[in-house]
N, C-alpha and C positions, 0 to 999 in steps of 0.2 A: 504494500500500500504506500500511497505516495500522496502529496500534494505540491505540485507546480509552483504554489505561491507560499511562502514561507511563512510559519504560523499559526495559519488556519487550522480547523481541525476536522473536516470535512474531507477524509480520507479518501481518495479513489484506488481504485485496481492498477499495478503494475503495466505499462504495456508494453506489447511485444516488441521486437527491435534492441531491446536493453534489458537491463536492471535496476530495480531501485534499490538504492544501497539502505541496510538495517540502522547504519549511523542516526542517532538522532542527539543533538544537543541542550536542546529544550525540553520540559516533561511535560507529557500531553500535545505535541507536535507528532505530525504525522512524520512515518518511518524512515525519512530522510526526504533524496533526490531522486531524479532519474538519470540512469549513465547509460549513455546510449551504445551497444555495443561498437568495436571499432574497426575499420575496413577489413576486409579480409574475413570477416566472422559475422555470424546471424542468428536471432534466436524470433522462432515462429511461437512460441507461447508469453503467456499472460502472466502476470504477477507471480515474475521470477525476482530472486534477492541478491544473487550475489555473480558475480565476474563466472563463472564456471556454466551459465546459461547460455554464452556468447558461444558458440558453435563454429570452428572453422570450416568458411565454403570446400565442401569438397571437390577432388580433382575436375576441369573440366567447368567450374564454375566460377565465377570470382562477384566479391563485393566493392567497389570505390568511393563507397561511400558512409558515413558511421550511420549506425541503428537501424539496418534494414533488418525487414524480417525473412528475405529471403534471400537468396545469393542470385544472380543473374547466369545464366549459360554463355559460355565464352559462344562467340560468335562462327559461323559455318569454314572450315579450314584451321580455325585456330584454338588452342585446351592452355590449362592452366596447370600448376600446382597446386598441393590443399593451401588454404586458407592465402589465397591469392588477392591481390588488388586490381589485377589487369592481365591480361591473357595474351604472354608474347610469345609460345612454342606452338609449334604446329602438331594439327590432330593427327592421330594415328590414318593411316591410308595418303597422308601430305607430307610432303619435304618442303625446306627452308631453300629458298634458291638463292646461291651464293651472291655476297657483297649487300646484302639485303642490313639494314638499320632498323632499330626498334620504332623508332618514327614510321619508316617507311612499312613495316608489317601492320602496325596498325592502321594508317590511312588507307589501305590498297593491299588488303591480304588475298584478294584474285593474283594479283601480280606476282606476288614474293611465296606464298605457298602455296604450290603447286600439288594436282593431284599426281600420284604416281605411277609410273606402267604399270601393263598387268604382268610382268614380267621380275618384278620389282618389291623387294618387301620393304616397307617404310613402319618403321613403330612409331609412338608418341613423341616427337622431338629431334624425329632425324633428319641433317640439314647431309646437303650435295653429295659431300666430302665423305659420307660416311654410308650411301648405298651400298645396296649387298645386292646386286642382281641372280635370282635363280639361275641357271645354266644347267641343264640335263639330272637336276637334282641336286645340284653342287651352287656355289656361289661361285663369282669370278669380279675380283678388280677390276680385272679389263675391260666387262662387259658393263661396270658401272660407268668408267675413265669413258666408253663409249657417249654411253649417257649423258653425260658431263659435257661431253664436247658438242653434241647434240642440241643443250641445251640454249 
């Protein structure tokens, strides 16, 4: 329970996005403030008390902004780390296409992450340099260096 205006004693319910902390320094003042959780973390319930309700977005998600209640989906080509602020590696099935800047993945992720051959395995985060192209069951350098030069 919390109240906004300091004081009062006309308590309301916690709400989601944060915590209100149990602090109170006056007797008969409602059960402090509200702390709104902080980028990177969310919490979708109600009249929580303390810092441990703040949930880090999970992979693939990110929050930029304090006290949401939910994390945002990194957007199509590009994933996150847990408890992200912003979403700068590319999604699993995409590569990072070389000389690419963080600036530049964010304004124009068509550009800079690309989807992959079908030839081609790309996990969560693999940029040019680090293809593994299948070959007859096998991987081959070469067939990536191909790729590469391709591109």
């Amino acid at each position: 329970m919390y109240e906004p205006n300091r004081g009062k004693r006309e308590c309301i319910e916690c709400k989601a996005g944060g915590y209100c902390s149990s602090n109170s320094n006056i007797a008969n003042e409602c059960g402090g403030g509200f702390i709104p959780c902080e980028k990177g973390t969310f919490n979708n319930l109600t009249g929580q008390s303390n810092k441990s309700a703040c949930i880090p977005c999970p992979e693939g998600e990110f929050s930029d902004q304090d006290g949401v209640v939910k994390c945002s989906p990194s957007p199509h080509r590009l994933s996150s780390e847990r408890a992200s602020t912003k979403c700068t590696i590319c999604a699993e099935l995409f590569y990072r296409r070389k000389g690419a800047n963080e600036t530049d993945l964010l304004r124009n992720p068509t550009e800079f992450y690309l989807e992959r051959p079908d030839h081609v395995t790309c996990t969560r985060s693999t940029i040019i340099e680090s293809i593994n192209a299948d070959v007859s069951g096998g991987t081959s350098n070469d067939t990536a260096d191909r790729i590469i030069k391709s591109l």
